[in-house]
N, C-alpha and C positions, 0 to 999 in steps of 0.2 A: 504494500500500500504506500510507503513512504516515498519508495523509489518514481511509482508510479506518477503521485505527486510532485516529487522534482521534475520530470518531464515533461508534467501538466504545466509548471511554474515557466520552465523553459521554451513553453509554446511548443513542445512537440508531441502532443496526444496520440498521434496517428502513426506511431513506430510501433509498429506489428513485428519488425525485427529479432525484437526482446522479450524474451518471455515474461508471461506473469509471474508474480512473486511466489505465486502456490503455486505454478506447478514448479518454478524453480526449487523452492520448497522441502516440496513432496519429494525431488530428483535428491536434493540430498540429503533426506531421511531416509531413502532408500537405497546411498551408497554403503559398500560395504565399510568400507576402510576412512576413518578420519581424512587422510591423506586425500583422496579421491572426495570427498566434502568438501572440503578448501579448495579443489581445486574447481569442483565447479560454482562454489562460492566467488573465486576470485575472476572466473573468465566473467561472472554473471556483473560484475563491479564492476569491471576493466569497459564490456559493452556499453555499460549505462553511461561512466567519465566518459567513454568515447563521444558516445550520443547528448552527451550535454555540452562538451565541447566543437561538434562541427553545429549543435544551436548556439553556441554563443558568437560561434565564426558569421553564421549568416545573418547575426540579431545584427553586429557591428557592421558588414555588410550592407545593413538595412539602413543603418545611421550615417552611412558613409554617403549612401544615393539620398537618403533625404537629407542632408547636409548641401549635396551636390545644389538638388531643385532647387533648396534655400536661397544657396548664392547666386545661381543664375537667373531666381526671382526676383532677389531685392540685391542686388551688385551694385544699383545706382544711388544707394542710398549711403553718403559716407559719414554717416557714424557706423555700421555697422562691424560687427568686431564679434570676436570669437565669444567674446561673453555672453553677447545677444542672439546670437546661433544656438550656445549653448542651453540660455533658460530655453529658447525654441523649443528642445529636443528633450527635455530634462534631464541631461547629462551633464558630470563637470565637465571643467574646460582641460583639466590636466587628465583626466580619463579620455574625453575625448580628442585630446590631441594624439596621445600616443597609438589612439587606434588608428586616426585619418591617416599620418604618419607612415604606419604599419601597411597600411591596406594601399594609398597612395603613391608613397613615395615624396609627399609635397608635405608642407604646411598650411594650415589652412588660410592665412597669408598671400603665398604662394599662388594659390588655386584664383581666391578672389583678385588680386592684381591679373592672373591670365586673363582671368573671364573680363574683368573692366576692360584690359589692353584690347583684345578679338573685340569688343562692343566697340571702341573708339577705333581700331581701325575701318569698321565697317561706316561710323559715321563721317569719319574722315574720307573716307573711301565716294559715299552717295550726300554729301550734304558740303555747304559753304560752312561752315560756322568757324568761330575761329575757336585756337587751341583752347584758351580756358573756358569757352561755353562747352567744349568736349569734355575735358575734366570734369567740369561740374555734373554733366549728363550722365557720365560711368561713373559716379561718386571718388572723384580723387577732388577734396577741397580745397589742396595747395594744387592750384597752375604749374608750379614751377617743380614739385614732386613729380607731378604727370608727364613734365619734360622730363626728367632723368631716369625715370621708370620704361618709359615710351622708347627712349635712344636705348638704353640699357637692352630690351626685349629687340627690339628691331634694327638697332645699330645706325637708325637714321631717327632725326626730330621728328617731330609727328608735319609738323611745317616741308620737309622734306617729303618723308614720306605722302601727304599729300598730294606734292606738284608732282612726282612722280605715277602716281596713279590717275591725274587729271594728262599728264602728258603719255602713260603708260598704253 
């Protein structure tokens, strides 16, 4: 029943996998030898860690894509910050970074600076405006951060890059 319950807890009900506790149970009240108890005591353990571990892999999975929507929902909003992702999700921020991390390869820093960068090239790309009404639009507050991020990522000002895609 316990075990059964943790799985419930981990959102994975429907692992038919693993047996039930009786008849696990029953299997080893009916082993002859101690030795042979324990051991199907311990494979019956080892399957369940297993199965609690590839749900926690897909839970963080889960937080990682809805982390993802997040940012590429509100990216133009420049307060937004790891903190306010995180109430988002109900996760901390040091919990949740080690997973984006893990699972990414980025920070989630990182991720939102891409996603702003791709939005302002494509405005830069179809629109006049000038550079700091672009900043402002993909949430970078400082103009002059969004030049150094902009060159940084593209190796050209956004001012450049521009004339080049009007002339491209």
């Amino acid at each position: 029943m316990l075990t059964r319950k943790l799985l419930e807890e981990a959102d994975m009900k429907n692992n038919s996998q693993i047996p039930k506790e009786n008849d696990i149970l029953e299997q080893i009240s009916k082993a002859p030898y101690l030795e042979q108890a324990m051991k199907l005591l311990q494979n019956y353990l080892n399957e369940i860690a297993c199965q609690l571990s590839i749900g926690k892999e897909s839970n963080n999975e889960k937080l990682v894509a809805q982390a993802k929507a997040y940012l590429n929902k509100h990216y133009s909003n420049p307060n937004l910050s790891l903190s306010i992702l995180c109430q988002e999700l109900l996760i901390s921020p040091s919990y949740f970074s080690s997973i984006y991390k893990a699972s990414t390869g980025e920070t989630f820093l990182d991720t939102l600076n891409q996603i702003r960068l791709e939005q302002a090239k494509l405005l830069l790309r179809n629109t006049s405006l000038k550079n700091y009404e672009v900043a402002l639009k993909v949430g970078f507050s400082d103009p002059h951060y969004f030049n150094i991020a902009f060159k940084k990522a593209t190796k050209m000002t956004p001012k450049e890059f521009a004339k080049r895609m009007i002339e491209g």
